[in-house]
N, C-alpha and C positions, 0 to 999 in steps of 0.2 A: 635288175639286169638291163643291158643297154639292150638299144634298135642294133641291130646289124648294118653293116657297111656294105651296100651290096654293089659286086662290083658285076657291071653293066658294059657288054661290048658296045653300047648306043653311047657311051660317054668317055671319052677321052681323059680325062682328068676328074678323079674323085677328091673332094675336099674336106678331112677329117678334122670336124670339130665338137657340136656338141657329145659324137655319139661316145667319147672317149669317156672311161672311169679312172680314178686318180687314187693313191694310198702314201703316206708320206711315213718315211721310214728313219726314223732320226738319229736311231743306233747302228744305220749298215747292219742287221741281222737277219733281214728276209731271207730266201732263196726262191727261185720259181718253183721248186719243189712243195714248197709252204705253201705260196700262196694254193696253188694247186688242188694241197688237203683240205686245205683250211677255208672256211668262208668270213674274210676279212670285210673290216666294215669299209666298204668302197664309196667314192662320192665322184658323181656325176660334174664332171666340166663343166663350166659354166660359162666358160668364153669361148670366142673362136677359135683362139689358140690358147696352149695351154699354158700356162706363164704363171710362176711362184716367185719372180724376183730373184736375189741373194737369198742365198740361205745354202747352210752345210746338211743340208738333209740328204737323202736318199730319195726320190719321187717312181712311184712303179706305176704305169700306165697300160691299159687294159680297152680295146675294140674289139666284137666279134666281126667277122667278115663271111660273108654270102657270098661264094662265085656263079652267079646266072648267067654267065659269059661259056666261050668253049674255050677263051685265052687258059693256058695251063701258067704262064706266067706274068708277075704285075712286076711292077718298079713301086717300092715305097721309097717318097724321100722324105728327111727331115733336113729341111732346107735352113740351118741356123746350125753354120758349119765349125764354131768354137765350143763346143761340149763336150767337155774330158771324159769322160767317160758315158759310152750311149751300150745298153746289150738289148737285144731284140732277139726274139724267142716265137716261132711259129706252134702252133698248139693246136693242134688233133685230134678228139676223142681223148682229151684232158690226158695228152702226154706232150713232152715237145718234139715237135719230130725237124723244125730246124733250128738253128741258133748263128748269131754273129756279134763279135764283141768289136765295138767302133770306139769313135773317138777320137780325139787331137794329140791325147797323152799316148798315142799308137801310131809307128809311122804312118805314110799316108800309103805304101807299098803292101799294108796290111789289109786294107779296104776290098770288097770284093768286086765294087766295081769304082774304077779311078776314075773321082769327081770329087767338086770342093766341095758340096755338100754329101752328106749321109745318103749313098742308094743302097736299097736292098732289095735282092731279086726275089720276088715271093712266088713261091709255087706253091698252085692252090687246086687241085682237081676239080675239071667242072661239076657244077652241081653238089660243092662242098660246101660246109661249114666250118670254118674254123677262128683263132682267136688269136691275137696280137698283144703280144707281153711288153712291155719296154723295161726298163728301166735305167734311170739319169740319174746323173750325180755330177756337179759343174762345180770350178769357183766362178763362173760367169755368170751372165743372168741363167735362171733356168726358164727356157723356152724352148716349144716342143710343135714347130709346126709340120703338120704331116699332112703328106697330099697322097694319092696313089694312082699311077701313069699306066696306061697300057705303053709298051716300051716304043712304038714308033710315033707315037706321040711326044715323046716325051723327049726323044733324038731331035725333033722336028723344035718342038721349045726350046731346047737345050738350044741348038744352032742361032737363031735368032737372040735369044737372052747374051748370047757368046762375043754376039757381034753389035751388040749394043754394049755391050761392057768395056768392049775393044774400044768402038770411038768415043768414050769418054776418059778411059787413057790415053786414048792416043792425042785428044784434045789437049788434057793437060800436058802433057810430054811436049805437043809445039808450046803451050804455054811459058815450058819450064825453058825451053832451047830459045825462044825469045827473047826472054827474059836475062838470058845468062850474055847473049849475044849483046843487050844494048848494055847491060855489065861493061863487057870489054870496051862498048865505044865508046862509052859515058864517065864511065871509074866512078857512077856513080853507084855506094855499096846498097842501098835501099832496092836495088834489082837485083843482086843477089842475096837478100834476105828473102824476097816474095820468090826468088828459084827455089830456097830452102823450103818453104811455105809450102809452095804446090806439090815436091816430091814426097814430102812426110808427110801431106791430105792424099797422093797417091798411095801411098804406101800404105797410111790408116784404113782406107780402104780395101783396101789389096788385102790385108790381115785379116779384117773383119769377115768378108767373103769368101775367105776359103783357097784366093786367088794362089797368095803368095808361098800358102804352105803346099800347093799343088806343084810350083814350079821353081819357088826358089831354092825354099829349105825343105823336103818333103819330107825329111829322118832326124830333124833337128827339133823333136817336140818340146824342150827347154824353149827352145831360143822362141819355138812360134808362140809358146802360151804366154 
């Protein structure tokens, strides 16, 4: 059995790593129903985050959590926002008493709370026990990093993170109008190849983070995977 994650109103930000358990499921046959009955041979994390690479497997991930706070509710996020398929499952006195089915391969208008990364609002009654199910299934890397925010903290990071993301687009955006500008005066075309350059390193980023599928395409899950 793991240590419990306990969540503590003295601490803003909880960082979930060794305390996670891990079971790789290689035929998609589990169900939380199973794992539930059944006492599966589980293995202990061993990194700070939880990370299998490539691979077509199934990954079910497993923390118990401690509320010594009076918060009734937490933010978990899994900030590694290209995961095709992500389900999370609240567990109670070994029933589940919440569920949410995430992912990229799910509009983004699906989401319970609209962000590029994975939020789930956990409600947890003070002075509870309870347990945290996942399970992943990606053609990406599978990486599974999980933090857990008292929620006005987490508004508070959120804004600042928001507006450092902004001025390093916005950097390259004059980079790229620059660039496209001495284009015209110059005709010479090696400035707009580095225009092309910097909007597709815009863009690659934009993808990876969650940005783009937040605002460009939010319902075009083809086009963002």
């Amino acid at each position: 059995s793991a240590q419990a994650v306990e969540l503590d109103s003295r601490r803003s930000l909880i960082e979930v790593k060794h305390d996670i358990q891990y079971l790789e499921d290689p035929k998609h046959t589990l169900s939380p129903q199973q794992l539930l009955q059944t006492q599966p041979n589980w293995r202990k994390n061993p990194d700070a985050i939880f990370n299998q690479g490539y691979n077509h497997s199934s990954w079910w991930l497993r923390f118990p959590i401690d509320n010594r706070s009076q918060i009734h509710e937490w933010i978990m996020e899994i900030s590694y926002p290209v995961l095709d398929h992500l389900d999370v499952y609240l567990i109670e006195n070994n029933q589940i008493k919440q569920s949410w089915l995430l992912g990229d391969k799910k509009p983004f208008i699906a989401r319970p709370i609209l962000h590029r990364n994975f939020l789930i609002p956990i409600q947890v009654t003070p002075a509870t026990c309870a347990e945290i199910l996942i399970k992943v299934r990606t053609a990406s890397s599978v990486q599974v990093p999980i933090n857990i925010w008292q929620p006005e903290s987490f508004n508070q990071h959120n804004e600042l993170r928001s507006a450092l993301q902004g001025y390093f687009f916005g950097g390259l955006g004059i980079i790229a109008i620059y660039n496209l500008l001495m284009f015209f005066a110059l005709k010479d075309r090696a400035y707009l190849y580095y225009v092309g350059y910097v909007v597709c390193l815009a863009l690659f980023v934009a993808c990876l983070g969650g940005w783009a599928f937040q605002y460009f395409w939010p319902n075009a899950t083809d086009w963002n995977d």
